[in-house]
C-alpha positions as YAML, in Angstrom:
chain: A
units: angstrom
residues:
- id: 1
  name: UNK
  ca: [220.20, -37.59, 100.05]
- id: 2
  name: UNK
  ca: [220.68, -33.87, 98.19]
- id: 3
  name: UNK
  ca: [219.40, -33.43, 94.91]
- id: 4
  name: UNK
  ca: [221.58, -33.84, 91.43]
- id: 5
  name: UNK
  ca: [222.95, -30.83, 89.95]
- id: 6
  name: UNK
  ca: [220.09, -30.78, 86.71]
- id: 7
  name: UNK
  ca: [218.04, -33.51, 85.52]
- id: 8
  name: UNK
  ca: [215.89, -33.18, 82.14]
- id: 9
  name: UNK
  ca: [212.09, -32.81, 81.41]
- id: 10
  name: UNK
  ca: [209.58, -32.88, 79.01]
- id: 11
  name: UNK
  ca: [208.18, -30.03, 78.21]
- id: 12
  name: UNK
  ca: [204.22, -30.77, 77.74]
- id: 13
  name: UNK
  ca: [202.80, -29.21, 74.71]
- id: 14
  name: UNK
  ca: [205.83, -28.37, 72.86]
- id: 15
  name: UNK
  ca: [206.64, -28.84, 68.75]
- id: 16
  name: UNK
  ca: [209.38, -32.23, 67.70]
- id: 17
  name: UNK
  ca: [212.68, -30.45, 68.55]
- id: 18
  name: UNK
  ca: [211.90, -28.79, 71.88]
- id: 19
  name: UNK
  ca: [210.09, -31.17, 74.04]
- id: 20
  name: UNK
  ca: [213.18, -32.13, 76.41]
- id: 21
  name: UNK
  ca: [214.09, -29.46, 78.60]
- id: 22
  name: UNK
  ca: [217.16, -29.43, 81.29]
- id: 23
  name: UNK
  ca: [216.13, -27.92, 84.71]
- id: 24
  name: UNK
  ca: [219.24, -26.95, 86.96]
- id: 25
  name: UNK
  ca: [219.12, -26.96, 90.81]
- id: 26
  name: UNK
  ca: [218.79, -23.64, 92.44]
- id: 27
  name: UNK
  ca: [217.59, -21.68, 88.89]
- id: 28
  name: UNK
  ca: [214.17, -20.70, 87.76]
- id: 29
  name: UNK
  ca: [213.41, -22.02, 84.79]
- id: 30
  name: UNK
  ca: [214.11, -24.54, 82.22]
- id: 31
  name: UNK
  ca: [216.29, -24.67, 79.38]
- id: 32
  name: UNK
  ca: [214.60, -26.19, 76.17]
- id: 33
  name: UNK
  ca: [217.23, -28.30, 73.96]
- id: 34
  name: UNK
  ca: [216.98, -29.92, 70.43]
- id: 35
  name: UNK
  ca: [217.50, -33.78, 71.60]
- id: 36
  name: UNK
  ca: [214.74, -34.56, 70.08]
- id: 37
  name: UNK
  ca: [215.01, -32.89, 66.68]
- id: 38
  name: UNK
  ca: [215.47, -36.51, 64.94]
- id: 39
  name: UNK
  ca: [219.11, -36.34, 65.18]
- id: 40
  name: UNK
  ca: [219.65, -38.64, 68.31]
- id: 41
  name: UNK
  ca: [219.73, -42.41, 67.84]
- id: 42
  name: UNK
  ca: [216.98, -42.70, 70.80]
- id: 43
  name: UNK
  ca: [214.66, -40.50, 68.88]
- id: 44
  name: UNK
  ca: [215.39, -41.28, 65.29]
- id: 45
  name: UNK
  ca: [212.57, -43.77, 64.28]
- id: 46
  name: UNK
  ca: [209.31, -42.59, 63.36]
- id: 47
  name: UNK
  ca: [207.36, -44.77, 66.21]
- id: 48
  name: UNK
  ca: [210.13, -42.96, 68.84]
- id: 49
  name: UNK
  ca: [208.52, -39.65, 68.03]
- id: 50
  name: UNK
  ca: [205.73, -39.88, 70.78]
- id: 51
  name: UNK
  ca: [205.23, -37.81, 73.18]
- id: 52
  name: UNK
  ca: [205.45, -41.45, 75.50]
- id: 53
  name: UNK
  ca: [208.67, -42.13, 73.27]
- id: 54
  name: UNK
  ca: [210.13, -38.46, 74.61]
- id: 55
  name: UNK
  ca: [209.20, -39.16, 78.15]
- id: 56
  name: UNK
  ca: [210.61, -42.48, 78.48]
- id: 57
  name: UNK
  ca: [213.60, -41.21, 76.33]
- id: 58
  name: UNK
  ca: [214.07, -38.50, 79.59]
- id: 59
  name: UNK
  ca: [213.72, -41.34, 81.93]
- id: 60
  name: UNK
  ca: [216.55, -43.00, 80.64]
- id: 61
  name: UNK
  ca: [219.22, -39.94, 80.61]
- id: 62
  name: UNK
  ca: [217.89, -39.37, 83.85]
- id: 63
  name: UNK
  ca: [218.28, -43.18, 84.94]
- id: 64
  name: UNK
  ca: [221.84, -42.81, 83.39]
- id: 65
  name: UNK
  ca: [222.57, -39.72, 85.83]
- id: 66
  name: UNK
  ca: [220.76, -41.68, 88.60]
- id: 67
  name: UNK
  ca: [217.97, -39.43, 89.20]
- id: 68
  name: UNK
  ca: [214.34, -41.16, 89.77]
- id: 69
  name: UNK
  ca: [211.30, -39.48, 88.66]
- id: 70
  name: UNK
  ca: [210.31, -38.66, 91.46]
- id: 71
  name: UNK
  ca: [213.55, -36.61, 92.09]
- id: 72
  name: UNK
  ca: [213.27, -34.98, 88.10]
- id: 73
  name: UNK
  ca: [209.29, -33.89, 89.47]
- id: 74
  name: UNK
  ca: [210.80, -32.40, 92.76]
- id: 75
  name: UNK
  ca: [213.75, -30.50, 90.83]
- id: 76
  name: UNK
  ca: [210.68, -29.17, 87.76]
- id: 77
  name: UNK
  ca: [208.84, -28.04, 90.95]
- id: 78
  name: UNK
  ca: [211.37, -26.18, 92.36]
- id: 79
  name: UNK
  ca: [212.81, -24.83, 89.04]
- id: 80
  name: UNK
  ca: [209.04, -23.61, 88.18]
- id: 81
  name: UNK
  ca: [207.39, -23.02, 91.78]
- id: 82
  name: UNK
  ca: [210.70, -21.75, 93.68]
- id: 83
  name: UNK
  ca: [213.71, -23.27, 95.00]
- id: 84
  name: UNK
  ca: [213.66, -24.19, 99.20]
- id: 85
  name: UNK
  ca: [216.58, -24.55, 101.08]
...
């Protein structure tokens, strides 16, 4: 089975606003949004703010694109590492 088109990531390390990332099959790169800038429903509560809150909020878009972790790690590899064919 081929991977999804994009799938988003955390980014470790980064300030409220930019930790979720989308990574898009065949670029280099990710591309930092503001989904978690407080605005989204997911991420609006205080206790939601974590940076386990931020991951498992990226599991669940992901899970709602059906992407597994395992296929979001394989994608941030091959958006940071380089993409094979």
């Amino acid at each position: 089975m081929g991977m999804s088109g994009f799938c988003f990531v955390v980014v470790p390390g980064a300030k409220r606003g930019y930790r979720i990332a989308i990574v898009v099959r065949g670029k280099r790169g990710r591309f930092v949004t503001n989904l978690d800038d407080g605005t989204m429903p997911l991420m609006a509560t205080e206790a939601d703010r974590s940076e386990r809150s931020v991951e498992e909020c990226v599991h669940e878009m992901n899970q709602l694109l059906g992407i597994s972790r395992d296929e979001a790690n394989r994608m941030l590899c091959g958006a940071l590492l380089g993409w094979r064919d």
